[in-house]
C-alpha positions as YAML, in Angstrom:
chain: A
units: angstrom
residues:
- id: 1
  name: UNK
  ca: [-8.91, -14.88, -8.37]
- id: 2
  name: UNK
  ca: [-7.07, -13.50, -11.30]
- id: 3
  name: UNK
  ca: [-3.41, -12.70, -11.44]
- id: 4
  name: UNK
  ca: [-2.29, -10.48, -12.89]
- id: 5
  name: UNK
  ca: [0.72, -11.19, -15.65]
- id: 6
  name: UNK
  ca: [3.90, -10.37, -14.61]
- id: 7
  name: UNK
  ca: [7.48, -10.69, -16.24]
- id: 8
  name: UNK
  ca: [9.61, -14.23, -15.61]
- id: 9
  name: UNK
  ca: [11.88, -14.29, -13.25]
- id: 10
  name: UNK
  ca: [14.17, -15.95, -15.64]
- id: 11
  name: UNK
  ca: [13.42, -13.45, -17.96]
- id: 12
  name: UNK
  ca: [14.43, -10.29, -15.80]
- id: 13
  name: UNK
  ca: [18.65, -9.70, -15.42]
- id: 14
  name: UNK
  ca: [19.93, -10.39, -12.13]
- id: 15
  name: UNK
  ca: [21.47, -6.68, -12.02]
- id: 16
  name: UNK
  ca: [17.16, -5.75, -12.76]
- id: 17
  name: UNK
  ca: [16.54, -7.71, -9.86]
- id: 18
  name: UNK
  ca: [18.70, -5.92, -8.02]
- id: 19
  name: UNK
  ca: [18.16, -2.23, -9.01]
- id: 20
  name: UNK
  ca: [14.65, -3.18, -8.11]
- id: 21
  name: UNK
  ca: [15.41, -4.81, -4.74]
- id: 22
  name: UNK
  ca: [17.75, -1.52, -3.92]
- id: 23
  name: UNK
  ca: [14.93, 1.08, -5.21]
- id: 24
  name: UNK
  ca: [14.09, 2.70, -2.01]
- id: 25
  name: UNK
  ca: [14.84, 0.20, 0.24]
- id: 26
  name: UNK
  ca: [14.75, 1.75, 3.66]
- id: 27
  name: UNK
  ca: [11.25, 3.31, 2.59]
- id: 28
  name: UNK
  ca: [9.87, 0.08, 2.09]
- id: 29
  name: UNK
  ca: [11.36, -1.63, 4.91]
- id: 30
  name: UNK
  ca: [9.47, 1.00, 6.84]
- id: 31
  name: UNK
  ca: [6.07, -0.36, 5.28]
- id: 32
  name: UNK
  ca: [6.88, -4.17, 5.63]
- id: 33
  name: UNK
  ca: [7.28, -3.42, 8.94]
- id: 34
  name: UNK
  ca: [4.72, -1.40, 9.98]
- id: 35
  name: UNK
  ca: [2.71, -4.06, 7.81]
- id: 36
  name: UNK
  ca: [3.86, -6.68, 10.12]
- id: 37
  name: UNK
  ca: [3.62, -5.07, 13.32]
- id: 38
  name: UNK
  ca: [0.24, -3.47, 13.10]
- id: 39
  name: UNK
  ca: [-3.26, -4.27, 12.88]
- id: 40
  name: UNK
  ca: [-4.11, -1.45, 9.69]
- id: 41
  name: UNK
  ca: [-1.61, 0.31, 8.20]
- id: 42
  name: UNK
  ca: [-2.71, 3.17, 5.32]
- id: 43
  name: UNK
  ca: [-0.19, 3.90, 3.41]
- id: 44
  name: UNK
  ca: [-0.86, 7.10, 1.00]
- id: 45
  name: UNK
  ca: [0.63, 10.49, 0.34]
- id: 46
  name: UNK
  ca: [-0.13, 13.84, 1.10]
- id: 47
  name: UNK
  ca: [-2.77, 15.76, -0.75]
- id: 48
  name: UNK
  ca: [-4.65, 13.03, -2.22]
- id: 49
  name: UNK
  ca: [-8.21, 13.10, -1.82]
- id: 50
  name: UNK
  ca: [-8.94, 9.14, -1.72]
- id: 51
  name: UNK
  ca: [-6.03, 8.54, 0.82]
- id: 52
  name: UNK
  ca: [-7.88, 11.26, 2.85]
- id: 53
  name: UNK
  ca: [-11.31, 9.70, 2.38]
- id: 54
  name: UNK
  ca: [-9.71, 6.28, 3.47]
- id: 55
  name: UNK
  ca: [-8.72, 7.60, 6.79]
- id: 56
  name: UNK
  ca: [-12.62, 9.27, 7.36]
- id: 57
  name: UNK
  ca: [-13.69, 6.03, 6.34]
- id: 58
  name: UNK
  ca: [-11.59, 4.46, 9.02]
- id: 59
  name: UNK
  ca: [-12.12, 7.06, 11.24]
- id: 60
  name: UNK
  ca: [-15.94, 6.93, 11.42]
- id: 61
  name: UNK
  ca: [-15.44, 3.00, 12.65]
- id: 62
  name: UNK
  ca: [-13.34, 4.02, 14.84]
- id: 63
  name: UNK
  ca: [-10.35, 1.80, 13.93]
- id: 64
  name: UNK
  ca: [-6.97, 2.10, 14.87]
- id: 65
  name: UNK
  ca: [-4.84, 2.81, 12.35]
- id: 66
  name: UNK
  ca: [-0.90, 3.20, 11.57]
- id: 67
  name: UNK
  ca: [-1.23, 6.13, 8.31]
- id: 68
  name: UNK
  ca: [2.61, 6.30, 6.56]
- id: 69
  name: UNK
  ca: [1.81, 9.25, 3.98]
- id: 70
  name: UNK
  ca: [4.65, 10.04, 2.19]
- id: 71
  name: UNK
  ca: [5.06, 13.36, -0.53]
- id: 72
  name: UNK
  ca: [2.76, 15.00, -2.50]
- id: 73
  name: UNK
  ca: [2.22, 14.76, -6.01]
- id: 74
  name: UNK
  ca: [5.36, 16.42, -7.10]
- id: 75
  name: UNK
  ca: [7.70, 14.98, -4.38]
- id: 76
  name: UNK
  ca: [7.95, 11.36, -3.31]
- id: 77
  name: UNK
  ca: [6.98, 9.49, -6.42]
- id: 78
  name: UNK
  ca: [10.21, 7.28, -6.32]
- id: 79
  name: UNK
  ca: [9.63, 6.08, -2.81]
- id: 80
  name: UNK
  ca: [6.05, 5.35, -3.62]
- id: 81
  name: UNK
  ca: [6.75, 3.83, -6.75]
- id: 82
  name: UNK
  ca: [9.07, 1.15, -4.41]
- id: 83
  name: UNK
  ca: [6.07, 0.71, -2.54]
- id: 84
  name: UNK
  ca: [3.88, -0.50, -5.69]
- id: 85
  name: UNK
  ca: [6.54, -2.47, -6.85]
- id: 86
  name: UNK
  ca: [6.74, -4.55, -3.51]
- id: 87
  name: UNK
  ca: [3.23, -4.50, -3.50]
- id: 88
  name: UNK
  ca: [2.16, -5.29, -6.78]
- id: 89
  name: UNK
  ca: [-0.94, -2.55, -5.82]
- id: 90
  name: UNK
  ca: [-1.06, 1.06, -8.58]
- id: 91
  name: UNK
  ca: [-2.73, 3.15, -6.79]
- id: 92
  name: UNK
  ca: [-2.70, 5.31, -3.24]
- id: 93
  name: UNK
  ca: [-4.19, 4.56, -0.57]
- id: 94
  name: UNK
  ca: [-2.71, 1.08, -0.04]
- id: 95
  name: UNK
  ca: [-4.35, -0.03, 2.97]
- id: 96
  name: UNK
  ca: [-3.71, -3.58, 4.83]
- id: 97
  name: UNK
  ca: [-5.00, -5.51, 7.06]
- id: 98
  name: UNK
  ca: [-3.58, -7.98, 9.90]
- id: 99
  name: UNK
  ca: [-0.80, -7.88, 6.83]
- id: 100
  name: UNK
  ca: [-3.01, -8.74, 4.03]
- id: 101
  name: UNK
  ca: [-3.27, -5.96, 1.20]
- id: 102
  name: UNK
  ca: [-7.05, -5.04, 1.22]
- id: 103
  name: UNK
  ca: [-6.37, -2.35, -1.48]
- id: 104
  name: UNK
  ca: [-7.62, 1.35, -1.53]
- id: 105
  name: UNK
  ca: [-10.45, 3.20, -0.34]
- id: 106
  name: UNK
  ca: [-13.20, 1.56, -2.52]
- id: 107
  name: UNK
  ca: [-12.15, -1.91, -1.97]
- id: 108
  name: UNK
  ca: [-12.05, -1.22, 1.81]
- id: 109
  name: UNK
  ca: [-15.63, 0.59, 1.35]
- id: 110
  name: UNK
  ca: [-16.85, -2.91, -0.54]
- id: 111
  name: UNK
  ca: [-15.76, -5.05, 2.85]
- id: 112
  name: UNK
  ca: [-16.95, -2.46, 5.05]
- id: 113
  name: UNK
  ca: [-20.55, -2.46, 3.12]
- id: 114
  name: UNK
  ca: [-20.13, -6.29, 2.99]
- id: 115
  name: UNK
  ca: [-19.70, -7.03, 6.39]
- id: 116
  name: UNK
  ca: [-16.14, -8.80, 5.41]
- id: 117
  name: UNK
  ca: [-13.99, -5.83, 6.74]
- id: 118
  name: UNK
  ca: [-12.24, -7.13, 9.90]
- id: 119
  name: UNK
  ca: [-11.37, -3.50, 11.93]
...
């Protein structure tokens, strides 16, 4: 697996650390927890045309899901920039699984056609 390179601890200010911890919070408390509680969770935004093809994708299985979409393009961005940050993941649709990050809709297409996807 390859990491990918991130920024020391050491090497980020505590009051970083903590601006980042703050961003948005309550937003991303909802997602850890939804995360945790729930078999799939999608977590995308309105409008977007891969976080809608995610949920089609899901749908077709017939998989229970928990979708948290959140904004459009114009509105939102900060809370959904929390959510990358926690996740480490760029992109929309951020979809997990028995609280593993998966990724988005192609990587979830790749299980499905692999037989790996567990839905």
């Amino acid at each position: 697996m390859t990491t990918m390179q991130r920024l020391a601890s050491d090497k980020i200010d505590p009051a970083a650390h903590a601006h980042v911890a703050a961003l948005h919070k309550d937003f991303v408390d909802e997602v850890a927890a939804a995360v945790a509680n729930n078999h799939i969770v999608v977590v995308g935004m309105a409008q977007n045309p891969v976080v809608k093809r995610a949920h089609k994708v899901l749908d077709k299985l017939g998989a229970k899901y928990v979708a948290i979409n959140h904004g459009s393009y114009l509105s939102g961005w900060k809370r959904r920039l929390a959510i990358k940050l926690w996740s480490g993941f760029p992109t929309f649709p951020q979809i997990f699984v028995d609280g593993v990050l998966v990724g988005g809709c192609s990587e979830l297409e790749k299980q499905i056609e692999a037989g790996t996807f567990k839905g």
